[in-house]
PDB file with one MODEL, atoms N, CA, C and O in Angstrom:
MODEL        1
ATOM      1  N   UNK A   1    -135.796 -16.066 150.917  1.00  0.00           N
ATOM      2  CA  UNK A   1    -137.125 -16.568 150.569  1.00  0.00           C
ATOM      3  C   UNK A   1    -137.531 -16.029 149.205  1.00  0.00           C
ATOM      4  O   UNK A   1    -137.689 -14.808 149.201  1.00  0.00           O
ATOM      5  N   UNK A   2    -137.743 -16.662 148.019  1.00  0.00           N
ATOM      6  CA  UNK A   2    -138.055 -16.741 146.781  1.00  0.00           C
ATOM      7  C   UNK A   2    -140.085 -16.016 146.845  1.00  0.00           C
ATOM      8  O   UNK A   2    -140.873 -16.343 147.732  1.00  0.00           O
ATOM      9  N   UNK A   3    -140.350 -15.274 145.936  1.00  0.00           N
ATOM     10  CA  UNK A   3    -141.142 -14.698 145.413  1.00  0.00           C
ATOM     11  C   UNK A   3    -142.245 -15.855 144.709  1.00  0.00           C
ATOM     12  O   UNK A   3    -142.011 -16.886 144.079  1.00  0.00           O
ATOM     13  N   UNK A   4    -143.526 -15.209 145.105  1.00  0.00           N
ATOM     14  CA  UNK A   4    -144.624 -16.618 144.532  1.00  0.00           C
ATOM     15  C   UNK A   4    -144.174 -16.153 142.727  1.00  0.00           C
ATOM     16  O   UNK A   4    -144.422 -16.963 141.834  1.00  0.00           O
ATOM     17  N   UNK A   5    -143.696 -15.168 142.494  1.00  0.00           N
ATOM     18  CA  UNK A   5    -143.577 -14.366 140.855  1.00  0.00           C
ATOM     19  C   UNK A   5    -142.056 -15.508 140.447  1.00  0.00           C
ATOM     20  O   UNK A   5    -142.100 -16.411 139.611  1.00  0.00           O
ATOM     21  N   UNK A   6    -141.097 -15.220 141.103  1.00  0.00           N
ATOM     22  CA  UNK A   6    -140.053 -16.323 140.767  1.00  0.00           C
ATOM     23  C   UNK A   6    -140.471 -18.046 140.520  1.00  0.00           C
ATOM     24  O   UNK A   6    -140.084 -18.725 139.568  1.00  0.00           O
ATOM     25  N   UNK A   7    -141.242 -18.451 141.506  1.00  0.00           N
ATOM     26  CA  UNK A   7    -141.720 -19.937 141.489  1.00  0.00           C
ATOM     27  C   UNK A   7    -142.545 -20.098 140.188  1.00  0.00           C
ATOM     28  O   UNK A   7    -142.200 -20.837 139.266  1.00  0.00           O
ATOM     29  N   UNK A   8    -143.977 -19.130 140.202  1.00  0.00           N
ATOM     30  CA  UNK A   8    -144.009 -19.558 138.760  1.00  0.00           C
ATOM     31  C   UNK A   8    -143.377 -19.213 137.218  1.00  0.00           C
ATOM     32  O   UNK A   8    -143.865 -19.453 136.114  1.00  0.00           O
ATOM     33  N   UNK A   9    -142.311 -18.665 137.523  1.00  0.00           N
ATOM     34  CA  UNK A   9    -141.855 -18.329 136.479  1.00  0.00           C
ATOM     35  C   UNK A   9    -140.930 -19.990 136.291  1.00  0.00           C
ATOM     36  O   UNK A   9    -141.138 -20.851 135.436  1.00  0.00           O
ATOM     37  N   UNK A  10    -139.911 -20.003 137.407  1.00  0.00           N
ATOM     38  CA  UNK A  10    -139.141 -20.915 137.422  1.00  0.00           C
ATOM     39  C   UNK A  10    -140.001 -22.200 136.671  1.00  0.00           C
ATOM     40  O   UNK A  10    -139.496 -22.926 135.815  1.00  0.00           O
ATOM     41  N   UNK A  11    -141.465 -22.330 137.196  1.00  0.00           N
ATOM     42  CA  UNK A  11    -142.101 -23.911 136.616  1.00  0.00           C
ATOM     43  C   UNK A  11    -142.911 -23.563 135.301  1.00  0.00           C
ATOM     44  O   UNK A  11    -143.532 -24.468 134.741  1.00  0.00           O
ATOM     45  N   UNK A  12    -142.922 -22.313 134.809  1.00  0.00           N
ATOM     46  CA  UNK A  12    -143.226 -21.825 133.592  1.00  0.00           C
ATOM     47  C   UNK A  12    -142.026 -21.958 132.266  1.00  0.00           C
ATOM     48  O   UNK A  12    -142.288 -22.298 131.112  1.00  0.00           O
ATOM     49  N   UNK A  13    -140.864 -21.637 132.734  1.00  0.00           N
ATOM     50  CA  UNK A  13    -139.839 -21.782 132.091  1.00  0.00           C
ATOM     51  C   UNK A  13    -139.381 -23.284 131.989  1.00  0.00           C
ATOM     52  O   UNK A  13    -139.117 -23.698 130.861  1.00  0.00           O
ATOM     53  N   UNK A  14    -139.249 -24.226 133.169  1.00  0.00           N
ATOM     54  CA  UNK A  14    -139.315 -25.542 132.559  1.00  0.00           C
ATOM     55  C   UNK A  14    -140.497 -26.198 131.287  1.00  0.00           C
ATOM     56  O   UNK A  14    -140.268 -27.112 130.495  1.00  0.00           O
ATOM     57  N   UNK A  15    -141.348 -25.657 131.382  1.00  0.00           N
ATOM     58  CA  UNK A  15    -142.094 -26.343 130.284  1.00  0.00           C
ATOM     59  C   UNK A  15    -142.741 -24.903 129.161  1.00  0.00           C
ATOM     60  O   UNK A  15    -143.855 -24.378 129.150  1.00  0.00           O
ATOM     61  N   UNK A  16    -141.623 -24.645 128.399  1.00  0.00           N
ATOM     62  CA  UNK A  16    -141.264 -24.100 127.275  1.00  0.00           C
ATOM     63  C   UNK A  16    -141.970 -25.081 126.395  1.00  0.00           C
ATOM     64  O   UNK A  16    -142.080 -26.251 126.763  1.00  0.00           O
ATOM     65  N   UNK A  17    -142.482 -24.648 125.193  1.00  0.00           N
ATOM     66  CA  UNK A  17    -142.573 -25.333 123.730  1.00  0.00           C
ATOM     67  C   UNK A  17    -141.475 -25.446 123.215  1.00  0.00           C
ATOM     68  O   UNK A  17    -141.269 -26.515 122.640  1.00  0.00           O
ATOM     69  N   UNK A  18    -140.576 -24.604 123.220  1.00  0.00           N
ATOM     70  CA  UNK A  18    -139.464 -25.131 122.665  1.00  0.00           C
ATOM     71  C   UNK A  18    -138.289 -24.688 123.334  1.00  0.00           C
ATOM     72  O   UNK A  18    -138.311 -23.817 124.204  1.00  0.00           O
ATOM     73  N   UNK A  19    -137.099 -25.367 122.880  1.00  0.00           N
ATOM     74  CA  UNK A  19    -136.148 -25.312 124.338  1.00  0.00           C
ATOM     75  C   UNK A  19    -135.186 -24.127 123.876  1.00  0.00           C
ATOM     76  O   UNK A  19    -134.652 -24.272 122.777  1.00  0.00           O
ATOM     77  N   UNK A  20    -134.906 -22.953 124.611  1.00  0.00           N
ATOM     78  CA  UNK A  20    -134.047 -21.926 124.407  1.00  0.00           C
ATOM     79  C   UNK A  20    -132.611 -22.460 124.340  1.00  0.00           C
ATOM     80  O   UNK A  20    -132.261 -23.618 124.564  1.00  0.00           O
ATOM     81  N   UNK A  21    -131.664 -21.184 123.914  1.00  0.00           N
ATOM     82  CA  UNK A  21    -130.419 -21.782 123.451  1.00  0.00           C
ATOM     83  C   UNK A  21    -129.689 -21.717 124.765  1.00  0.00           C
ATOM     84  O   UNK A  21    -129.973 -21.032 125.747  1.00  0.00           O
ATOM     85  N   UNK A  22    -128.588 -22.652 124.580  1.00  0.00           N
ATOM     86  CA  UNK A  22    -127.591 -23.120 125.681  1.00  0.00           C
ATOM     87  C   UNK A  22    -127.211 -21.800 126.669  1.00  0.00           C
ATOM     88  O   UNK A  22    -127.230 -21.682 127.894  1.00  0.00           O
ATOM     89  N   UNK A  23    -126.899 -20.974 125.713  1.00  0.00           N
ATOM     90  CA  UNK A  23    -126.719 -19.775 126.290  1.00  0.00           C
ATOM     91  C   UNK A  23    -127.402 -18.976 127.256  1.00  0.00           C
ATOM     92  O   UNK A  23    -126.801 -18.390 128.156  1.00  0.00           O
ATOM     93  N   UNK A  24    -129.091 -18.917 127.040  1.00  0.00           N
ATOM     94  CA  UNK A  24    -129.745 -18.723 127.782  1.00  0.00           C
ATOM     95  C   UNK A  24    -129.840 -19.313 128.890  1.00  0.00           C
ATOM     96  O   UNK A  24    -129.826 -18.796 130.007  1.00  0.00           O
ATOM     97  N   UNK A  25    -129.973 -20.795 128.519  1.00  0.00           N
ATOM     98  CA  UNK A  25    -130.373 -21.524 129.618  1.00  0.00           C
ATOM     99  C   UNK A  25    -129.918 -21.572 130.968  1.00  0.00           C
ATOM    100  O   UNK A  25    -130.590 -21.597 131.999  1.00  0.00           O
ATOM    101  N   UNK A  26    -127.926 -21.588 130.722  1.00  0.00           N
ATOM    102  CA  UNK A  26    -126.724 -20.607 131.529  1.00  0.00           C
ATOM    103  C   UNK A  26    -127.198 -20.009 132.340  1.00  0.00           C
ATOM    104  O   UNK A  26    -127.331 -20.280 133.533  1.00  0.00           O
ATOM    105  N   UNK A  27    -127.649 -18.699 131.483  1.00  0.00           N
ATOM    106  CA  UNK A  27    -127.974 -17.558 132.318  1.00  0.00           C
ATOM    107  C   UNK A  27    -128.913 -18.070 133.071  1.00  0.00           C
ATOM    108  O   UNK A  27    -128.664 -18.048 134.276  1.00  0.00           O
ATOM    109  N   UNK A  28    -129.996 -18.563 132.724  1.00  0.00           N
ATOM    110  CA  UNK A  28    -131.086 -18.894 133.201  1.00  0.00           C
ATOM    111  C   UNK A  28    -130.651 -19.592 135.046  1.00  0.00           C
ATOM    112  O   UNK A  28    -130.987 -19.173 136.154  1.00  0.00           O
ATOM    113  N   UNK A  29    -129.875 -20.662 134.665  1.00  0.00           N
ATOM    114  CA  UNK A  29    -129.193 -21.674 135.820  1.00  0.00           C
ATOM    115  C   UNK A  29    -128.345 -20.696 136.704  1.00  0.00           C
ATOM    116  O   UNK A  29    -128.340 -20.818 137.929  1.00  0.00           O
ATOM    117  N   UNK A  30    -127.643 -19.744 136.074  1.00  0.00           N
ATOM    118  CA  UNK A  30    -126.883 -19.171 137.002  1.00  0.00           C
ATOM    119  C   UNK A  30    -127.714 -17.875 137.961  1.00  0.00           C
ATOM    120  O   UNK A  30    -127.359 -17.467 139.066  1.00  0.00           O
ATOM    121  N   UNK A  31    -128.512 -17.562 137.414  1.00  0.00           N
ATOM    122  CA  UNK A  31    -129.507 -16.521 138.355  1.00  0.00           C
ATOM    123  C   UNK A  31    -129.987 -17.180 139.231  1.00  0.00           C
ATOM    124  O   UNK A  31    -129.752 -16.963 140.420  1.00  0.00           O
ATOM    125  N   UNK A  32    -131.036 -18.455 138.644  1.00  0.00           N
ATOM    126  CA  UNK A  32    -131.470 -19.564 139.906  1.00  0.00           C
ATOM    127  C   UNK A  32    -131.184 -19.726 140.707  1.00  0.00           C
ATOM    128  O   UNK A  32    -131.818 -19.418 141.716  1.00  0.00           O
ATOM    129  N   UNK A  33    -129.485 -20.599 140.708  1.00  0.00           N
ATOM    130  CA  UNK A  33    -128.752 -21.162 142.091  1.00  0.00           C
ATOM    131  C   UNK A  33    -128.891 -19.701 142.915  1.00  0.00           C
ATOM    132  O   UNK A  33    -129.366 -19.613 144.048  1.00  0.00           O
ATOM    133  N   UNK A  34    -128.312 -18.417 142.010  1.00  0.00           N
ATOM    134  CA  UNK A  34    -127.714 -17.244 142.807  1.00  0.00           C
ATOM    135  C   UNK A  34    -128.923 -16.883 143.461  1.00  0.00           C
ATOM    136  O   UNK A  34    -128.601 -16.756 144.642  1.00  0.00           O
ATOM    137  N   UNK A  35    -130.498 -16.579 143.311  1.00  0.00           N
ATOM    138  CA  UNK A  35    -131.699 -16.221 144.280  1.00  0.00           C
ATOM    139  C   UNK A  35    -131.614 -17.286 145.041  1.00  0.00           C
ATOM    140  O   UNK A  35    -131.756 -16.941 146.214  1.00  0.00           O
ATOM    141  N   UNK A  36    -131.429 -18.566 144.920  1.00  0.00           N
ATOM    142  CA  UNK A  36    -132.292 -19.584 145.490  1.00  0.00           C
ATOM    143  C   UNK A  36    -130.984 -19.897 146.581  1.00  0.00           C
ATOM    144  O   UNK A  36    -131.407 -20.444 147.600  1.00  0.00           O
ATOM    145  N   UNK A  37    -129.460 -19.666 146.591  1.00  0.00           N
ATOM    146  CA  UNK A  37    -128.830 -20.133 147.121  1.00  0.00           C
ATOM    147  C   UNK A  37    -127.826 -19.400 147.606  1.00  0.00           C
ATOM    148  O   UNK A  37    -127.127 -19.668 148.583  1.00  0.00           O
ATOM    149  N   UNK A  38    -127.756 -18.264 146.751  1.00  0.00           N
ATOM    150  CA  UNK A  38    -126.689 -16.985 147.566  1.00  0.00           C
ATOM    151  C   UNK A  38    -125.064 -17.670 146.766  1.00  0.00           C
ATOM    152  O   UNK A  38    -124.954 -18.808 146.308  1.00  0.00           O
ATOM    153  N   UNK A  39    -124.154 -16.788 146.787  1.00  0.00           N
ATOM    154  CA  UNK A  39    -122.809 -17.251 146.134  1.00  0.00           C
ATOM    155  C   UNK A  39    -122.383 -18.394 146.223  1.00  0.00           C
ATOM    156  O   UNK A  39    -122.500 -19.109 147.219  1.00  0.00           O
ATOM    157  N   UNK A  40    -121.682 -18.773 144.879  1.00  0.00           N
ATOM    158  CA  UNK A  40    -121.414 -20.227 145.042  1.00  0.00           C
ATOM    159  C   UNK A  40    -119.954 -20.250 145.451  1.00  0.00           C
ATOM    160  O   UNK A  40    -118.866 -19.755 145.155  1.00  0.00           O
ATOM    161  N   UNK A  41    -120.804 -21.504 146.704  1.00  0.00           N
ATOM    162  CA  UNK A  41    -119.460 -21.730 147.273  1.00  0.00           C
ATOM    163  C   UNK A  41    -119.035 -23.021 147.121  1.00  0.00           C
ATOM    164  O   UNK A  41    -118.460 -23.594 148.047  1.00  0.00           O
ATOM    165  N   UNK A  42    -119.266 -23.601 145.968  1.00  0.00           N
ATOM    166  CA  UNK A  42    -118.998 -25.095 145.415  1.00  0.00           C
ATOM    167  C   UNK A  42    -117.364 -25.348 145.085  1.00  0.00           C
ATOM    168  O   UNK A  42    -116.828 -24.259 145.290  1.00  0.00           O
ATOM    169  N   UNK A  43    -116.591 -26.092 144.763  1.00  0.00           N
ATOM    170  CA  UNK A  43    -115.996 -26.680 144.202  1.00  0.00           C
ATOM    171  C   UNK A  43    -116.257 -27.211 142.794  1.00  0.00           C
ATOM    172  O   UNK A  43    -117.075 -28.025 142.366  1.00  0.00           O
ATOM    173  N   UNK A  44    -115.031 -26.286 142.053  1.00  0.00           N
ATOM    174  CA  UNK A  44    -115.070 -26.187 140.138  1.00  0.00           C
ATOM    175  C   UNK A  44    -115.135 -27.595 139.996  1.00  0.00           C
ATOM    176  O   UNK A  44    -114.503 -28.359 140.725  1.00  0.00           O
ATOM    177  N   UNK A  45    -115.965 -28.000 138.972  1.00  0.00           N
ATOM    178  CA  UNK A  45    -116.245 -29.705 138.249  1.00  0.00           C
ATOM    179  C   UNK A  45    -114.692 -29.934 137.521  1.00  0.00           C
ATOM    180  O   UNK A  45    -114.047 -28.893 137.397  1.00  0.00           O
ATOM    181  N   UNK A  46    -114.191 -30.901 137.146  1.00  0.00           N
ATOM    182  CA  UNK A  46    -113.332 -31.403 136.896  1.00  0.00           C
ATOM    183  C   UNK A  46    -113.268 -31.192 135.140  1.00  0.00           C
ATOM    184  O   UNK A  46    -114.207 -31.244 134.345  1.00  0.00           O
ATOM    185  N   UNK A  47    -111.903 -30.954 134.891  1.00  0.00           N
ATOM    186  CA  UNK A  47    -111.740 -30.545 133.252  1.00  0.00           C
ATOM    187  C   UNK A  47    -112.648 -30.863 132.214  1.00  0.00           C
ATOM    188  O   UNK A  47    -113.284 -30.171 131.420  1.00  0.00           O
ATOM    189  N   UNK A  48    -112.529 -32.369 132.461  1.00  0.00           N
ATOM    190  CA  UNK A  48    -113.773 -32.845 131.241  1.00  0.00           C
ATOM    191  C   UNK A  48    -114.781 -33.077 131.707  1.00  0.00           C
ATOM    192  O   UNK A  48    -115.151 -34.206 131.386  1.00  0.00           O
ATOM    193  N   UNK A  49    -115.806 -32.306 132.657  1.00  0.00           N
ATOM    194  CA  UNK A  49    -116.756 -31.985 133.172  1.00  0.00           C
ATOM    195  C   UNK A  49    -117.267 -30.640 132.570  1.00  0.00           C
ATOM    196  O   UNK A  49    -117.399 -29.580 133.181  1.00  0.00           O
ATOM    197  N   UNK A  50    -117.507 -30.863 131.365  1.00  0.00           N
ATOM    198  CA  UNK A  50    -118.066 -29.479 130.648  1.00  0.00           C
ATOM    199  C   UNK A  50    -119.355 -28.606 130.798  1.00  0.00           C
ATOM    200  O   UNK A  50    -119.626 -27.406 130.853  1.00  0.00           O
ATOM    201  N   UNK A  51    -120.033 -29.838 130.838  1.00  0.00           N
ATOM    202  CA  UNK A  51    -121.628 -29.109 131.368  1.00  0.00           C
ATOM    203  C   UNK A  51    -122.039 -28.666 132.858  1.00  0.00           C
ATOM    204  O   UNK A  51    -123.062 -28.098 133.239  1.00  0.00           O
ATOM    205  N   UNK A  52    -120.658 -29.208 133.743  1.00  0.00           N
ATOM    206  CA  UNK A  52    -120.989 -28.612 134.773  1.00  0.00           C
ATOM    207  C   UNK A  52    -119.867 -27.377 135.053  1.00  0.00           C
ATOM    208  O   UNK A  52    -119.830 -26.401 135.802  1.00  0.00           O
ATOM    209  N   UNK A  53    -119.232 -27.796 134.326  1.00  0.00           N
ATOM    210  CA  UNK A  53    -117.998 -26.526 134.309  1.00  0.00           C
ATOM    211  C   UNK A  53    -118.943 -25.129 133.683  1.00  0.00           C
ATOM    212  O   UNK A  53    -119.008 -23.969 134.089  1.00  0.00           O
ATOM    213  N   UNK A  54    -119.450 -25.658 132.810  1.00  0.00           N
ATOM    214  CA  UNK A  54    -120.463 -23.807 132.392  1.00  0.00           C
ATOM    215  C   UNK A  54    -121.242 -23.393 132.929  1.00  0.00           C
ATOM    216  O   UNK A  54    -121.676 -22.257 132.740  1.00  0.00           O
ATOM    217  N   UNK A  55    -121.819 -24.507 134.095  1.00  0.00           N
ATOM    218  CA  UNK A  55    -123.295 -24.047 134.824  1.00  0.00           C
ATOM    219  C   UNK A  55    -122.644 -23.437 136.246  1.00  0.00           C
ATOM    220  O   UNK A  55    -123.267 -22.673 136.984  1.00  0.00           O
ATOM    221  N   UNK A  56    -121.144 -23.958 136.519  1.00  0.00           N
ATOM    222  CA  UNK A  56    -120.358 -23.345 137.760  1.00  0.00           C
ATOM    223  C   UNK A  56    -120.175 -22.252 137.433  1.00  0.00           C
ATOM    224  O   UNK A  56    -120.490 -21.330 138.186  1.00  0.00           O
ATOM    225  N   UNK A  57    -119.462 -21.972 135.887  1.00  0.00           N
ATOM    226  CA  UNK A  57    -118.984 -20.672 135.500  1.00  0.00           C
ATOM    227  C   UNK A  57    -119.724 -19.731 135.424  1.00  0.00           C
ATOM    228  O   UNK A  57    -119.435 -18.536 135.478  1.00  0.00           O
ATOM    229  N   UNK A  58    -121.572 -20.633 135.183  1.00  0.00           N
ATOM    230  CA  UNK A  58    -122.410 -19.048 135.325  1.00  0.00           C
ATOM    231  C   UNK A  58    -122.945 -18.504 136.316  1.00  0.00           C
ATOM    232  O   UNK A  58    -123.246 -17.323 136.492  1.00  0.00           O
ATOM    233  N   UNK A  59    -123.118 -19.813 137.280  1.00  0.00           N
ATOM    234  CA  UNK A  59    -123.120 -19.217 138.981  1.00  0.00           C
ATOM    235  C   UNK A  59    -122.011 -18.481 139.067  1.00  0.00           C
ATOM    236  O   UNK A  59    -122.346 -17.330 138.787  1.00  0.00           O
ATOM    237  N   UNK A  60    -120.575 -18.537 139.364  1.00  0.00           N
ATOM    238  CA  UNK A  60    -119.536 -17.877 139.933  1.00  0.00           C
ATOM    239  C   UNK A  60    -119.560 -16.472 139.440  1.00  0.00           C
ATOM    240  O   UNK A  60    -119.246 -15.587 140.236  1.00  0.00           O
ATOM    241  N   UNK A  61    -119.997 -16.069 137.847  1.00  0.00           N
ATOM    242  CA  UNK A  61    -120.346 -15.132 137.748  1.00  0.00           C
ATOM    243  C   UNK A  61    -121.273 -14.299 138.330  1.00  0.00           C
ATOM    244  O   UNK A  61    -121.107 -13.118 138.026  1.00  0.00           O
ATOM    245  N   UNK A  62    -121.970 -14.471 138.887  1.00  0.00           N
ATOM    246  CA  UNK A  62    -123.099 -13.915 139.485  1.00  0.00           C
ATOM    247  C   UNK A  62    -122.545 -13.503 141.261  1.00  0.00           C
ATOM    248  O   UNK A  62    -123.315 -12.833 141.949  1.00  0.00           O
ATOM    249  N   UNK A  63    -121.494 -13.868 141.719  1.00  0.00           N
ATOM    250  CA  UNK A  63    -120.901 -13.846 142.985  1.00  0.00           C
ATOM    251  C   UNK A  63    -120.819 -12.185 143.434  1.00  0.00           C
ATOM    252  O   UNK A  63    -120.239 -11.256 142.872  1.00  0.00           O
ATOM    253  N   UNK A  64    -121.472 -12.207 144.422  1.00  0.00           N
ATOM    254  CA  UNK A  64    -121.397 -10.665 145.162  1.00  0.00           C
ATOM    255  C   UNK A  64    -123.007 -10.555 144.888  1.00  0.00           C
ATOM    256  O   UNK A  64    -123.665 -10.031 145.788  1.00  0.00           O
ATOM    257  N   UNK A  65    -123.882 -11.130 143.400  1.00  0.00           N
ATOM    258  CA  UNK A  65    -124.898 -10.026 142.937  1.00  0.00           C
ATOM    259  C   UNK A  65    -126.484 -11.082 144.598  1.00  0.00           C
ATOM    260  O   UNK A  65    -126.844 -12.248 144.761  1.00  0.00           O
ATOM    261  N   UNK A  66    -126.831  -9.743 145.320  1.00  0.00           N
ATOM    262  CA  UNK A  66    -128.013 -10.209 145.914  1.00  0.00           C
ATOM    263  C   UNK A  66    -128.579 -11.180 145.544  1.00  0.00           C
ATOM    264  O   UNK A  66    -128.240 -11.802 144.537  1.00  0.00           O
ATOM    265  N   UNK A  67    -129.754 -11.557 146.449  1.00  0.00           N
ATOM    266  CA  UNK A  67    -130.346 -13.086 146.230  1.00  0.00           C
ATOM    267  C   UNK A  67    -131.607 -12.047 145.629  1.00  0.00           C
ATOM    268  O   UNK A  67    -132.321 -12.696 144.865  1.00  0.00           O
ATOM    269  N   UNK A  68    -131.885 -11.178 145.715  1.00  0.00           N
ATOM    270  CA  UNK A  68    -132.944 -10.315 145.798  1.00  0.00           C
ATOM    271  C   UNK A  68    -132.767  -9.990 143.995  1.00  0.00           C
ATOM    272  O   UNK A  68    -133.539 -10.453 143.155  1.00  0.00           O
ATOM    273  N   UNK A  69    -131.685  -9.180 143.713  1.00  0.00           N
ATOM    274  CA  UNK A  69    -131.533  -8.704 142.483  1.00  0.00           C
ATOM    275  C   UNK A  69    -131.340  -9.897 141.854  1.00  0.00           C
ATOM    276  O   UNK A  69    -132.069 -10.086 140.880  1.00  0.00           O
ATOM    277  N   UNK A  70    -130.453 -10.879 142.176  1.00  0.00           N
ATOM    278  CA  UNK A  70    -130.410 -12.435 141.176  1.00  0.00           C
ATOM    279  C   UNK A  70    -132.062 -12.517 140.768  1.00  0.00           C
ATOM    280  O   UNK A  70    -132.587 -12.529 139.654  1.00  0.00           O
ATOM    281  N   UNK A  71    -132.726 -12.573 142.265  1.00  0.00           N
ATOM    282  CA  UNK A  71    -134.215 -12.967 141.386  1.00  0.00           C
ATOM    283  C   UNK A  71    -134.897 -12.045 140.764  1.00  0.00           C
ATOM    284  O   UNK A  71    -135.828 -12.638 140.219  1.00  0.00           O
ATOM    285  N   UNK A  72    -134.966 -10.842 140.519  1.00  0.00           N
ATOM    286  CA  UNK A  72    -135.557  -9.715 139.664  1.00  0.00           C
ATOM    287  C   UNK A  72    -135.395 -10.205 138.385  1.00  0.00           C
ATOM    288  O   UNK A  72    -136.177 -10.225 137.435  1.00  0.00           O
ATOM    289  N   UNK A  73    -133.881 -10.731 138.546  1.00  0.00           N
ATOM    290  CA  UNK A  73    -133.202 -10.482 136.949  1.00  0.00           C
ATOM    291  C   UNK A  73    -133.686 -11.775 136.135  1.00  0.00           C
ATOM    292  O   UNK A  73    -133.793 -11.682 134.912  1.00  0.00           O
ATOM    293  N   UNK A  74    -134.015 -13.113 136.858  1.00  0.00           N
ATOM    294  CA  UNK A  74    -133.967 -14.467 136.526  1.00  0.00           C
ATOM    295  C   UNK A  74    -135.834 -14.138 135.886  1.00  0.00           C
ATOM    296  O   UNK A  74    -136.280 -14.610 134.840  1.00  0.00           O
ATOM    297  N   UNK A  75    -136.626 -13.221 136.871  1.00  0.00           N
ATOM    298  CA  UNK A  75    -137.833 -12.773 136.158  1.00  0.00           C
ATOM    299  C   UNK A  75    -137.988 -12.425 135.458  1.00  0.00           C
ATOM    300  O   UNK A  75    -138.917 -12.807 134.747  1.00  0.00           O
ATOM    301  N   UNK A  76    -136.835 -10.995 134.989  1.00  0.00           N
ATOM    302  CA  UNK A  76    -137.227 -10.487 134.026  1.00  0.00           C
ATOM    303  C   UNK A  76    -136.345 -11.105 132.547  1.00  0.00           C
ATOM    304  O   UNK A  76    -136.384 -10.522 131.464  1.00  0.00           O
ATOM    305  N   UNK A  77    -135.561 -12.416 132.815  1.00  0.00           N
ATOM    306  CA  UNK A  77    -135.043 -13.311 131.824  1.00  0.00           C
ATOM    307  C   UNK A  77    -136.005 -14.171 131.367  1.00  0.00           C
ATOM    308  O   UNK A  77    -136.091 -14.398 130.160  1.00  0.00           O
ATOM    309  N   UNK A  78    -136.804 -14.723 132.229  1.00  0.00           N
ATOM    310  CA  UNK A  78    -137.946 -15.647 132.414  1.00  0.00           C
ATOM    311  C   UNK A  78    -139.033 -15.180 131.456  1.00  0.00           C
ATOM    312  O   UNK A  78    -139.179 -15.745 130.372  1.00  0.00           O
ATOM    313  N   UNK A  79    -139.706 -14.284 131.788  1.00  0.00           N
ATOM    314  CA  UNK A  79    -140.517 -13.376 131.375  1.00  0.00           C
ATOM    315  C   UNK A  79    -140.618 -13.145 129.863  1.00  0.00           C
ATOM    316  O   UNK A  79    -141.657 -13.146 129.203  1.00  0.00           O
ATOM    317  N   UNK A  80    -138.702 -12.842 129.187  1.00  0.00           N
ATOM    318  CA  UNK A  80    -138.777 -12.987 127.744  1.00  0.00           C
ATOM    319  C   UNK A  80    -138.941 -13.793 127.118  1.00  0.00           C
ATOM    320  O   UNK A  80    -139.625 -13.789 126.095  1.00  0.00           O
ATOM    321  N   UNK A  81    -138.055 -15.126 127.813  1.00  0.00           N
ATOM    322  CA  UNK A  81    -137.964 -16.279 127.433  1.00  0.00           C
ATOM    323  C   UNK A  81    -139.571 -16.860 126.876  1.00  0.00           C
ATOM    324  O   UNK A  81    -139.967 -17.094 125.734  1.00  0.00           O
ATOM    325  N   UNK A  82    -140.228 -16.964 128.142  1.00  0.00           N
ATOM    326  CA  UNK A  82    -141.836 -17.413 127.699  1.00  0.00           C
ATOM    327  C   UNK A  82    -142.380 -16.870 126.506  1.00  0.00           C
ATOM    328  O   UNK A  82    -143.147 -17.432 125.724  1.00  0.00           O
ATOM    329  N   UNK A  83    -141.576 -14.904 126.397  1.00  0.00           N
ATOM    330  CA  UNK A  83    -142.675 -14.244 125.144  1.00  0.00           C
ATOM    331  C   UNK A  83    -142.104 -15.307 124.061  1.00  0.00           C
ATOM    332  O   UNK A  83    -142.849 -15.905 123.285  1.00  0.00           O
ATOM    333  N   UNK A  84    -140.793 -15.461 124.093  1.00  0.00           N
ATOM    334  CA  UNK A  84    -140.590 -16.143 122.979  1.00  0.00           C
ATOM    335  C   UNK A  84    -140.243 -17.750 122.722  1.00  0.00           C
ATOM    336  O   UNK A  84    -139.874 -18.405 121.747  1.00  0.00           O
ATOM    337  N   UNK A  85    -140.428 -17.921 123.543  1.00  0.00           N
ATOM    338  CA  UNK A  85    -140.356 -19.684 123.078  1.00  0.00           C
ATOM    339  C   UNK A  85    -142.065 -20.027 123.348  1.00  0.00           C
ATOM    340  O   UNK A  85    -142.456 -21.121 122.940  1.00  0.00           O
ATOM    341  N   UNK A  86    -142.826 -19.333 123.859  1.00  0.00           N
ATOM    342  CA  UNK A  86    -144.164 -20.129 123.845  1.00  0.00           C
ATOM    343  C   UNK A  86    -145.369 -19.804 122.801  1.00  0.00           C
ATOM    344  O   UNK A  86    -146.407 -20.465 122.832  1.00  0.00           O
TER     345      UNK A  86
ENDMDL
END
């Protein structure tokens, strides 16, 4: 169960003034699934499936880390993000 502090961060961070870099965003996606969904147990996207191949690769990274600590961390990513893109 997700934190009322995660939810609005999560619908705070969709509507950015301006859109953070790819890199972030990664991170951003891969903490998400990992609070909101626990290790991914998906099946890798297909070779020339790039954009989902990086958003798998940044969930799978996150594998083992709590749903608890995933969401601390996605806050306190969240949190910068807003100081600086808004």
């Amino acid at each position: 169960m997700v934190s009322q502090e995660f939810t609005d961060k999560a619908a705070a961070v969709s509507s950015l003034s301006k859109r953070p870099s790819d890199d972030e965003l990664l991170k951003l996606y891969g903490l998400y699934k990992q609070a909101t969904v626990g290790d991914n147990e998906t099946t890798k996207p297909g070779v020339f499936d790039f954009k989902g191949k990086y958003k798998w690769e940044s969930w799978e990274g996150l594998k083992g880390t709590s749903q608890e600590d995933a969401e601390a961390q996605y806050i306190e990513l969240a949190t910068e993000l807003i100081g600086k893109y808004n």
